[in-house]
Structure formats: structure tokens, C-alpha cells
PLY file of the C-alpha trace (Angstrom):
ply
format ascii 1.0
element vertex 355
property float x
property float y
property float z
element edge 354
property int vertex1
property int vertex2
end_header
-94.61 56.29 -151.73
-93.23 53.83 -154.22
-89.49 52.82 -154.37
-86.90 55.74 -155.22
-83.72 54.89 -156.71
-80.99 57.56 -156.01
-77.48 57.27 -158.40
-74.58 59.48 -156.94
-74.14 59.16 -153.45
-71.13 57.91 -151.64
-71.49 56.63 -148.01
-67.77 57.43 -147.11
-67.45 56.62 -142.95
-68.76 55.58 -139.53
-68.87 56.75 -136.08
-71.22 55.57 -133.16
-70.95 57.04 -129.72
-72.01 55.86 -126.69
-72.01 56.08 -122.85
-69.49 54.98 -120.36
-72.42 53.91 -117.92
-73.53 50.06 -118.49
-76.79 49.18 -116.75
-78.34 45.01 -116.64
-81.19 43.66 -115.99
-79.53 42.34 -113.12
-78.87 45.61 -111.74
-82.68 46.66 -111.90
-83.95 43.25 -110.42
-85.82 45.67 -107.82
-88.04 45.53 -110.85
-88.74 42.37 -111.02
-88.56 41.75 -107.09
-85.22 40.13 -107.76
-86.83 37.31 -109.09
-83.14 36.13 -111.14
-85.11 32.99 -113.22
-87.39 35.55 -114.52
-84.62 37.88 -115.29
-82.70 35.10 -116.88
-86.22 33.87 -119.10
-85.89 37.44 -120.46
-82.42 37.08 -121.44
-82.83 33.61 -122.71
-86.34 34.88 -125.26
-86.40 38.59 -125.54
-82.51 38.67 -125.72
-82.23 41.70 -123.15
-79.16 41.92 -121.18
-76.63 45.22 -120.78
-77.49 48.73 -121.95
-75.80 52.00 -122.27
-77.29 54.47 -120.30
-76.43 58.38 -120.41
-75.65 59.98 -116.99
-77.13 62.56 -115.65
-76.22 66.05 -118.25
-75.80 64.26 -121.03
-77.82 65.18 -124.20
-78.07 63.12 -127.24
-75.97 66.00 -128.84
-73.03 66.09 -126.52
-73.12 62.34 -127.88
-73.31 63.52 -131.52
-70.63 66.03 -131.17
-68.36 63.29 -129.90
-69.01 61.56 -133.00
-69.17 64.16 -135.46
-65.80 65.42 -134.51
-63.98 61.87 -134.05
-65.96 61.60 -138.08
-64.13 64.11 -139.46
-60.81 63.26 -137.62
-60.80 59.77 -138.98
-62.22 60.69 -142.33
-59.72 63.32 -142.54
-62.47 65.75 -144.09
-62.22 69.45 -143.83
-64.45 70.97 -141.73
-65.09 73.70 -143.69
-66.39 71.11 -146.66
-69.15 69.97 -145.20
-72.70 71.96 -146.07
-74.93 70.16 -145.04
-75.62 68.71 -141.06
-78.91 66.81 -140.56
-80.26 65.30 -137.04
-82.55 62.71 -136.76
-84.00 62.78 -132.59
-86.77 62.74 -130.46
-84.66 63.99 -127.22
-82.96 67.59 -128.36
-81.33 69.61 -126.17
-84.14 72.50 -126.35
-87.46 72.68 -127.77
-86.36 75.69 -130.25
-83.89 75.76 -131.52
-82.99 72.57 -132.91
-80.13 69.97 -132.55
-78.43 70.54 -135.73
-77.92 74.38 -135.83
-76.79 73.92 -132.33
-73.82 71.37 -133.79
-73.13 73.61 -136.49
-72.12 76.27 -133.77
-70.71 73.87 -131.45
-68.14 71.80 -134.30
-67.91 75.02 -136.28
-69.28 74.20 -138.93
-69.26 77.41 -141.84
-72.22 79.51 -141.61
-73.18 77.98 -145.01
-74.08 74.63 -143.80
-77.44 74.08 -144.24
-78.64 72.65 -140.88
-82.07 70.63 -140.13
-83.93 67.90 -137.56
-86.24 65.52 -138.16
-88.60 64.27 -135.48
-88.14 60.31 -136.11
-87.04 57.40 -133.95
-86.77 53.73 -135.14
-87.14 54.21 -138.53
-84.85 57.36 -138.73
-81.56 56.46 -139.80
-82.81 55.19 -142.99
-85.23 58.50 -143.40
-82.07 60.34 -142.57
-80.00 58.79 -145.51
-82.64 59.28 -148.01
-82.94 63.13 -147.27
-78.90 63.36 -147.38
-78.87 60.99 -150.54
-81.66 63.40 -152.08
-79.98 66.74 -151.06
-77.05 65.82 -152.69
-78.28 63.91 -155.79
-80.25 67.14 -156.43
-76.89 69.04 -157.29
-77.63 71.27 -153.94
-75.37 69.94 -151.36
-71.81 67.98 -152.01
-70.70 66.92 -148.47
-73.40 65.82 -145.47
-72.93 64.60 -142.21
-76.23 62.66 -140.97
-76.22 62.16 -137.07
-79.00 59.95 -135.05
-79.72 60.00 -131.82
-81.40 60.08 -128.78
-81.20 59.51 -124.94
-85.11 57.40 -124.51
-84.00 56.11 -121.24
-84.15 59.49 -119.75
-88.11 59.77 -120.74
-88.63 55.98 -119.77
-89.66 55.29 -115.72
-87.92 54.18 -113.45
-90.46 51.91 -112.33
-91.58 50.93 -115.52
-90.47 46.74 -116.05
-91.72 46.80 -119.42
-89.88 49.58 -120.75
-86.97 50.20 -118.44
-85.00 47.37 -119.32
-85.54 47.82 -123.06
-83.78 51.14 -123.86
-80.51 52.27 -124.27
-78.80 55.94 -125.17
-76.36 56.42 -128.37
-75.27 58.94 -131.44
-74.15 58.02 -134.68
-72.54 60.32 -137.56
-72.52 59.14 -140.97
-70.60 61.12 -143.74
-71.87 60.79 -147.13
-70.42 62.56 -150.37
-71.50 63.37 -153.96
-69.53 60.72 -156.24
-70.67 60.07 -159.70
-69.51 56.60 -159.65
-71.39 55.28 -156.86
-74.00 53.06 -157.27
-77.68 52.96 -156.94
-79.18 53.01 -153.72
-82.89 52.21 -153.21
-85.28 53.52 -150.53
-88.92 52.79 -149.86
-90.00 55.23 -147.02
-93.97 54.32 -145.49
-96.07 55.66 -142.30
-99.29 54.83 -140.53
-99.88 57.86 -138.37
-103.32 55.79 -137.26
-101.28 53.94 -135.17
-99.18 56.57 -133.06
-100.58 55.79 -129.86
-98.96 51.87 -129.67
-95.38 54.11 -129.10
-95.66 57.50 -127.71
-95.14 60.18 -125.47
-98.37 61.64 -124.48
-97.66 64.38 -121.76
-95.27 67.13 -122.00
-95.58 69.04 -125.18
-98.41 71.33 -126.66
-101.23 68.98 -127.06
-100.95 68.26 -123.26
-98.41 70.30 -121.61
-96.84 69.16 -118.21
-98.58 69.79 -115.28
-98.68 68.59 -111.99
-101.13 65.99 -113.39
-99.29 64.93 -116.43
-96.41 64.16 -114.24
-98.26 62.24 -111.74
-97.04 58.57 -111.78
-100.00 56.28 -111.92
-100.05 52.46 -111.83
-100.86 50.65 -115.33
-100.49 46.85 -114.34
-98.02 44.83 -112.36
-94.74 46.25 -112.33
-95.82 49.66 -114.34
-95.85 52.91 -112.77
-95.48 55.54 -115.56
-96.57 59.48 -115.68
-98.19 60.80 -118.99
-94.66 62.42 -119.51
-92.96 58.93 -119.51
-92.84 57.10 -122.65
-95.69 54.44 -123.24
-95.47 51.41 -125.58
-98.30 48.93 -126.19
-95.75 45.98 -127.02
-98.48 43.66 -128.28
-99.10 46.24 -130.96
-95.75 46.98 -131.78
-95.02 43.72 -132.77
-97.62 43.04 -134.27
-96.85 45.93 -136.87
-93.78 44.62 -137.00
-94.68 41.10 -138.38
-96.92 43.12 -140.65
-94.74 45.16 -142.53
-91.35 44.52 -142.06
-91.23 40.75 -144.16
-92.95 42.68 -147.05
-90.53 45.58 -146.51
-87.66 42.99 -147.24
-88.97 41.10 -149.79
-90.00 44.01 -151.66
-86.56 45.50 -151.72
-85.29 41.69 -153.17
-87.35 42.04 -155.86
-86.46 45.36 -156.46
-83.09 44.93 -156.92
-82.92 41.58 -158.15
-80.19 40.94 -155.47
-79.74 37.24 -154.74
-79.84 36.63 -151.28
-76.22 34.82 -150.63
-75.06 38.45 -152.32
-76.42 40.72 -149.55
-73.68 40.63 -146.53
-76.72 41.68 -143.45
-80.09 42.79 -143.47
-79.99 44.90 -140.60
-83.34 45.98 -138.73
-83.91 48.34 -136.29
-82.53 46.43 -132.59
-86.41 46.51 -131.10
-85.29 42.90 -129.02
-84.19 40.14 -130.17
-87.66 38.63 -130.03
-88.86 40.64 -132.46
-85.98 41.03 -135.26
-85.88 36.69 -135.23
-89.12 36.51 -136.01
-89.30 38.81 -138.76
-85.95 36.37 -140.09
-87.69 33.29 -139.67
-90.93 34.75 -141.81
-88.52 35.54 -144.64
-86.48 32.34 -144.51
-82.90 34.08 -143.84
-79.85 32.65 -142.25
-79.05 33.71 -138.75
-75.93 34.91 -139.44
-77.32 36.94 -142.24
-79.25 39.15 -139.77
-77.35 40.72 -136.88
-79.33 40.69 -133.68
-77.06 40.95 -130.84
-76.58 45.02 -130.32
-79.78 45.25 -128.12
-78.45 42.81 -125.83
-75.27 44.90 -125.24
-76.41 48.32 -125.51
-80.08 48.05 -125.65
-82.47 49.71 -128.10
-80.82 52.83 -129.76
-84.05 54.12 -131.18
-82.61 55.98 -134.30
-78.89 54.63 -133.74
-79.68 51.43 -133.25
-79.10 50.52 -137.19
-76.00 52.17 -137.82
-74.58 51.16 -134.05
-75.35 47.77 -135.41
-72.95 48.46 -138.61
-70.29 49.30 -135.93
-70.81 46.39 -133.40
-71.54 43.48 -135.55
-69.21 44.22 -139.06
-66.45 46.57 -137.24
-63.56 47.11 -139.40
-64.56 44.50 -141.76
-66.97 47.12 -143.73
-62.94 49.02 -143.99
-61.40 46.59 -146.05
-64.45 46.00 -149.29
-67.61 46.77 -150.59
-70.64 45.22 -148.81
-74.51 45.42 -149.82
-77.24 45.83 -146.98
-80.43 46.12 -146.59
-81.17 48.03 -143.92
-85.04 48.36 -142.42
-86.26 50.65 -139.15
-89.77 50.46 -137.97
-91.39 52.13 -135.27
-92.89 55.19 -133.69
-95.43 56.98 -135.63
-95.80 54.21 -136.51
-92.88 54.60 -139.62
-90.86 52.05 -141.11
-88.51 52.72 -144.01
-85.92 50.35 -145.49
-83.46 50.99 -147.64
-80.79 49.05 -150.22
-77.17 49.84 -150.26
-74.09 48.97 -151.72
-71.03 50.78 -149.08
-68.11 51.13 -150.29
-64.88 50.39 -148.11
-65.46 52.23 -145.18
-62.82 55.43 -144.10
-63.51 54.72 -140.28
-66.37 52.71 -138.97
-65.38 53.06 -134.98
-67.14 53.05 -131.76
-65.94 55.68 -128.83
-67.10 56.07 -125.27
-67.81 58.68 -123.34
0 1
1 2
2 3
3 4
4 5
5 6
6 7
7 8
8 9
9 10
10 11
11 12
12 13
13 14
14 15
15 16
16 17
17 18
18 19
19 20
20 21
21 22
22 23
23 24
24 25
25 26
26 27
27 28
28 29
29 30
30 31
31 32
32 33
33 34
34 35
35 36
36 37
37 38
38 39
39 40
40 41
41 42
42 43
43 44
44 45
45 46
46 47
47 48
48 49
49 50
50 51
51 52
52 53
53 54
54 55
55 56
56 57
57 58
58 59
59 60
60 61
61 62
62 63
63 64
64 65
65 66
66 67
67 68
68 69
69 70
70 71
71 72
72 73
73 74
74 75
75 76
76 77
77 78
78 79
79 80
80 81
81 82
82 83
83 84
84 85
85 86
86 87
87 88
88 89
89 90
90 91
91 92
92 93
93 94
94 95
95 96
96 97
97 98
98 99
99 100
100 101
101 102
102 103
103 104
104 105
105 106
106 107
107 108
108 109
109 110
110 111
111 112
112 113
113 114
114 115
115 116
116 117
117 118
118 119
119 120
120 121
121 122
122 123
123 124
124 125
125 126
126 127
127 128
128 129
129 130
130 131
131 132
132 133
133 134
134 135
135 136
136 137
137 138
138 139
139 140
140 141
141 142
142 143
143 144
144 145
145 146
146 147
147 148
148 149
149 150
150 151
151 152
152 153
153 154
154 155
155 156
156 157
157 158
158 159
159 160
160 161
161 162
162 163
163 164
164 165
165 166
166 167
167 168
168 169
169 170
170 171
171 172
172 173
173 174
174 175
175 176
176 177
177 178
178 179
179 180
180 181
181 182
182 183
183 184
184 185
185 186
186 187
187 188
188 189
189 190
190 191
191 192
192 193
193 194
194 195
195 196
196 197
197 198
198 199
199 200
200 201
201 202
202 203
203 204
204 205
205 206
206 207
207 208
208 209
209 210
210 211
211 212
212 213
213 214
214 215
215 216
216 217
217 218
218 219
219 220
220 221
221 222
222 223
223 224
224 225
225 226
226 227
227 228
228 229
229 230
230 231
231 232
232 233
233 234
234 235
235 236
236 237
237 238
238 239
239 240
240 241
241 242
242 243
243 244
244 245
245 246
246 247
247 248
248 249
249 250
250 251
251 252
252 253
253 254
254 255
255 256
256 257
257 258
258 259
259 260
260 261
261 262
262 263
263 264
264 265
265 266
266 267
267 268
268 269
269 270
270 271
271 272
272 273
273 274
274 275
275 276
276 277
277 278
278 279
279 280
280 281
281 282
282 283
283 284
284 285
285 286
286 287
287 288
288 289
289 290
290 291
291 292
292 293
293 294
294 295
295 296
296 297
297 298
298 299
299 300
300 301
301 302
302 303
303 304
304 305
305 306
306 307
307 308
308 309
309 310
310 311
311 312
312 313
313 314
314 315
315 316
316 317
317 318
318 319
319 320
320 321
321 322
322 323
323 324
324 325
325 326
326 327
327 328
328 329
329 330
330 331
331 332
332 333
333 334
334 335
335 336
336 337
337 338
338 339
339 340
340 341
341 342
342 343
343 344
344 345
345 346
346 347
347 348
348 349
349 350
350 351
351 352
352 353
353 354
């Protein structure tokens, strides 16, 4: 898919949940057999520290409520506005039916809110806010609230020192309006379904359905015990796709908007480690402090929130108070990676709440 430009589309507030519950590494040395210096080299190069991790009965959704309903408090929008609710996961509540009928009912939303998921993790937030830019730019929809989110570390093992450490649980709302004034936004959405088995969950769906042998946790290497209904990663893979597309991804959306680059207040990635996002800024020559990379070593790796959490934690009420241009870039399971150009205005509300 080539570029798409999209004219009419306001982004108009903020709103990223997350748990009460902090987890660090050095809580889960056990998985390292409390060997500290090697919990502290991970620190020091992959930049993973604290995480957010959802307790025990919470869903991704009671997350997004949360934030959905603090969104419309601080945005001051009516309720009964809003007709459109999309939700971008990969942990709903229920296989059928799907997260975002289930918050229409839940916030009470009117009954003629159009209401849809999308199965997409790291690269979702940005797929998200091209299918709410292009339901309203088509005339259909006027108000949208776009929620992300997803609680990975409840399909990660427990046992698992590659993965364990990495992930962390969150929920973001975003509010965006029809405004004929706003400016262009660009998006350039790609995929490589080739590739889905470097980030997946193999067991516990239709293709292999759980059984007493997909949940049997089996040994991989040194410090990896996972079940075929626990998520896998190959990590080597991962980044190398990462190195692959993401520098074209950003240069690509320079040239496309002829932005210069002291113009552009972040380019924020997906939070994959810090590893990984500081390499892809070094490849395109960008200033540290042009490229946020500090969320995944406070709440870990957000999957689909992990962008717009990263609008919250880094820029806070700074995005309030002017207009800012990002780029912002996911990549990921699939594998998917999308990136996107825009120009938000001053924010209504751009908060974080616990729960």
C-alpha cells in the first residue's frame, strides 16, 4: 500500500491506563538464579527495568473502560456523540463477542455506535488511527473513540527469562473528531504475514486448540520453559525486521512530507526495548532526545499501547499547551509495521490513571 494522505481529522485528547501492580527484574531474579550483575547488564543494554502488570481479573477492557470514561470526563464530550468505538487487542475478554460492543454496553454508548476490533499488536495504534481517520474522512462517522490494549503478560510464562521480563499490561483511548480545518495526516500501513512465526501464539485457538498437550510446558533453552499456549518470540528475528523496515519507514515519511527534521517534536516507535528503538535512531542519524525511549523501562512493552502510553509518559501536559508534529511508527507481530505523520493539535487531556 502506498502512502494515504487523510485531510479532516482532529485528534482532540489522551488517556492511558494502567495497573497499580509494578513488577522488576529484580523481583523475578528467580529467573535469572538471582544472578543481580546479569540483571543489572540487562538494565544497563536492553533498558528493562519496572513493568505494569495486571492482577489477577483484570481484562484489557476493564483497563479501556477506565480510560474511555476518564476520556470523555476530561474531554467533556457527550456520551451520546460518539458513533463510532474501535479496539485494537490481542487479549479480549471472550472469543465472541468482541471487545468493543462489549464497551459500548458497558460506557453506554447509543445503540448507534458503530462498534469493531482489530486483531493487531505492535503496530496497532497507528492501524487504529488510520481506520478512525478513514471512517470519519469518509463523511460516515463524526466522533470516534480508538482504544488499544492488551494484558501479554498474562499469555507470557512464568518461567520464561526471555519474555517475562519484557512485557507489560496497559489501555489507551484516543478521541478523534471530524474538523475541516485540521491538517493532513499521512499513513503508510505494510505486512509480511511470511514472517508470523518470529512473534506468535501457537496453541490455544482453532488451528491448534488447547489440549492437555498444548498446555504442556516444555523446555526451549536455558532459562525457557514455555507451553504452545504461551507466547513465543524469536528475538533475533524480531530485530532483525526491525532494522529492516523501520529506518525506511521513517525516512520515507520525511520525504513525504517534506518535514525538516528540527520541525518534528518525537518520532515515537513502538517501546519493543530500548535496545532495539536506539538502534533504529542511530541508523537514521536522530537526536536522542528526539526519540523517546524510556516507557519500556517503566512500564514495559505495551504491545498496542505502548505508542500512545509513550505520548502520555514522555510529553505529559506539554502536548496541552500547542501543536506538535510526530511521527509515530509500530512494528511487530504478523509481522506489521505501520507509521504514521501527524500534526496534534493542543491536547484536551493527555493523562495517565491507575488502577
Amino acid at each position: 500500500m502506498g502512502l494515504l494522505r487523510i485531510s479532516g481529522v482532529r485528534i482532540g485528547g489522551l488517556v492511558t491506563v494502567v495497573p497499580k501492580n509494578e513488577v522488576s527484574l529484580s523481583d523475578e531474579a528467580y529467573l535469572f538464579d538471582n544472578n543481580h550483575a546479569q540483571i543489572d547488564r540487562l538494565k544497563a543494554t536492553i533498558g528493562l527495568d519496572k513493568r505494569r502488570v495486571a492482577p489477577p481479573g483484570m481484562t484489557a477492557n476493564d483497563m479501556a473502560e477506565a480510560a474511555v470514561r476518564k476520556l470523555l470526563e476530561e474531554t467533556e464530550t457527550d456520551p451520546e456523540s460518539i458513533d463510532g468505538i474501535f479496539m485494537v487487542t490481542q487479549t479480549p475478554d471472550y472469543l465472541q463477542p468482541g471487545n468493543a460492543v462489549l464497551l459500548q454496553g458497558r460506557i453506554g454508548l447509543p445503540t448507534t455506535c458503530a462498534a469493531m476490533d482489530f486483531n493487531l499488536g505492535c503496530s496497532g495504534y497507528v492501524y487504529g488511527l488510520w481506520a478512525a481517520h478513514s471512517f470519519i474522512a469518509g463523511g460516515g462517522l463524526k466522533r470516534v473513540i480508538l482504544v488499544v490494549g492488551d494484558t501479554i503478560s498474562q499469555i507470557v510464562s512464568k518461567d520464561d527469562r526471555a519474555l517475562r521480563p519484557l512485557f507489560g499490561d496497559a489501555a489507551c483511548a484516543t478521541l478523534l473528531e471530524a474538523d475541516p480545518s485540521a491538517p493532513e495526516a499521512l499513513f503508510d500501513l505494510q505486512s509480511d504475514g511470511t514472517g508470523y512465526e518470529s512473534l506468535w501464539q501457537p496453541g490455544g485457538a482453532f488451528r491448534e486448540p488447547w489440549s492437555v498437550e498444548s498446555a504442556e510446558v516444555k523446555t526451549l533453552g536455558e532459562g525457557i520453559q514455555r507451553s504452545r499456549c504461551n507466547l513465543h518470540m524469536d528475538g533475533a528475528e524480531i530485530f532483525n525486521f526491525s532494522l529492516k523496515v523501520e529506518p525506511k519507514a521513517i525516512s520515507d515519511m520525511f520525504a513525504a512530507t517534506a518535514w525538516e527534521p528540527e520541525s518534528v517534536e518525537g518520532v515515537v516507535f513502538h517501546q519493543a526495548n530500548r535496545y532495539i528503538i536506539d538502534n533504529i535512531r542511530r541508523r537514521l542519524k536522530l537526536p536522542p532526545e528526539q526519540v523517546p525511549s524510556g516507557t519500556v523501562e517503566r512500564f514495559g512493552n505495551q504491545s498496542s499501547a505502548s505508542i500512545p502510553a509513550t505520548l502520555t509518559d514522555h510529553y505529559g501536559d506539554k502536548l496541552t499547551k500547542a501543536s506538535h508534529r510526530f511521527f509515530l511508527s509500530g512494528f511487530g507481530v504478523g509481522l506489521s509495521w505501520a507509521t504514521c505523520a501527524v500534526e496534534l493539535p493542543p491536547l484536551a487531556c493527555n493523562s495517565l490513571l491507575e488502577i
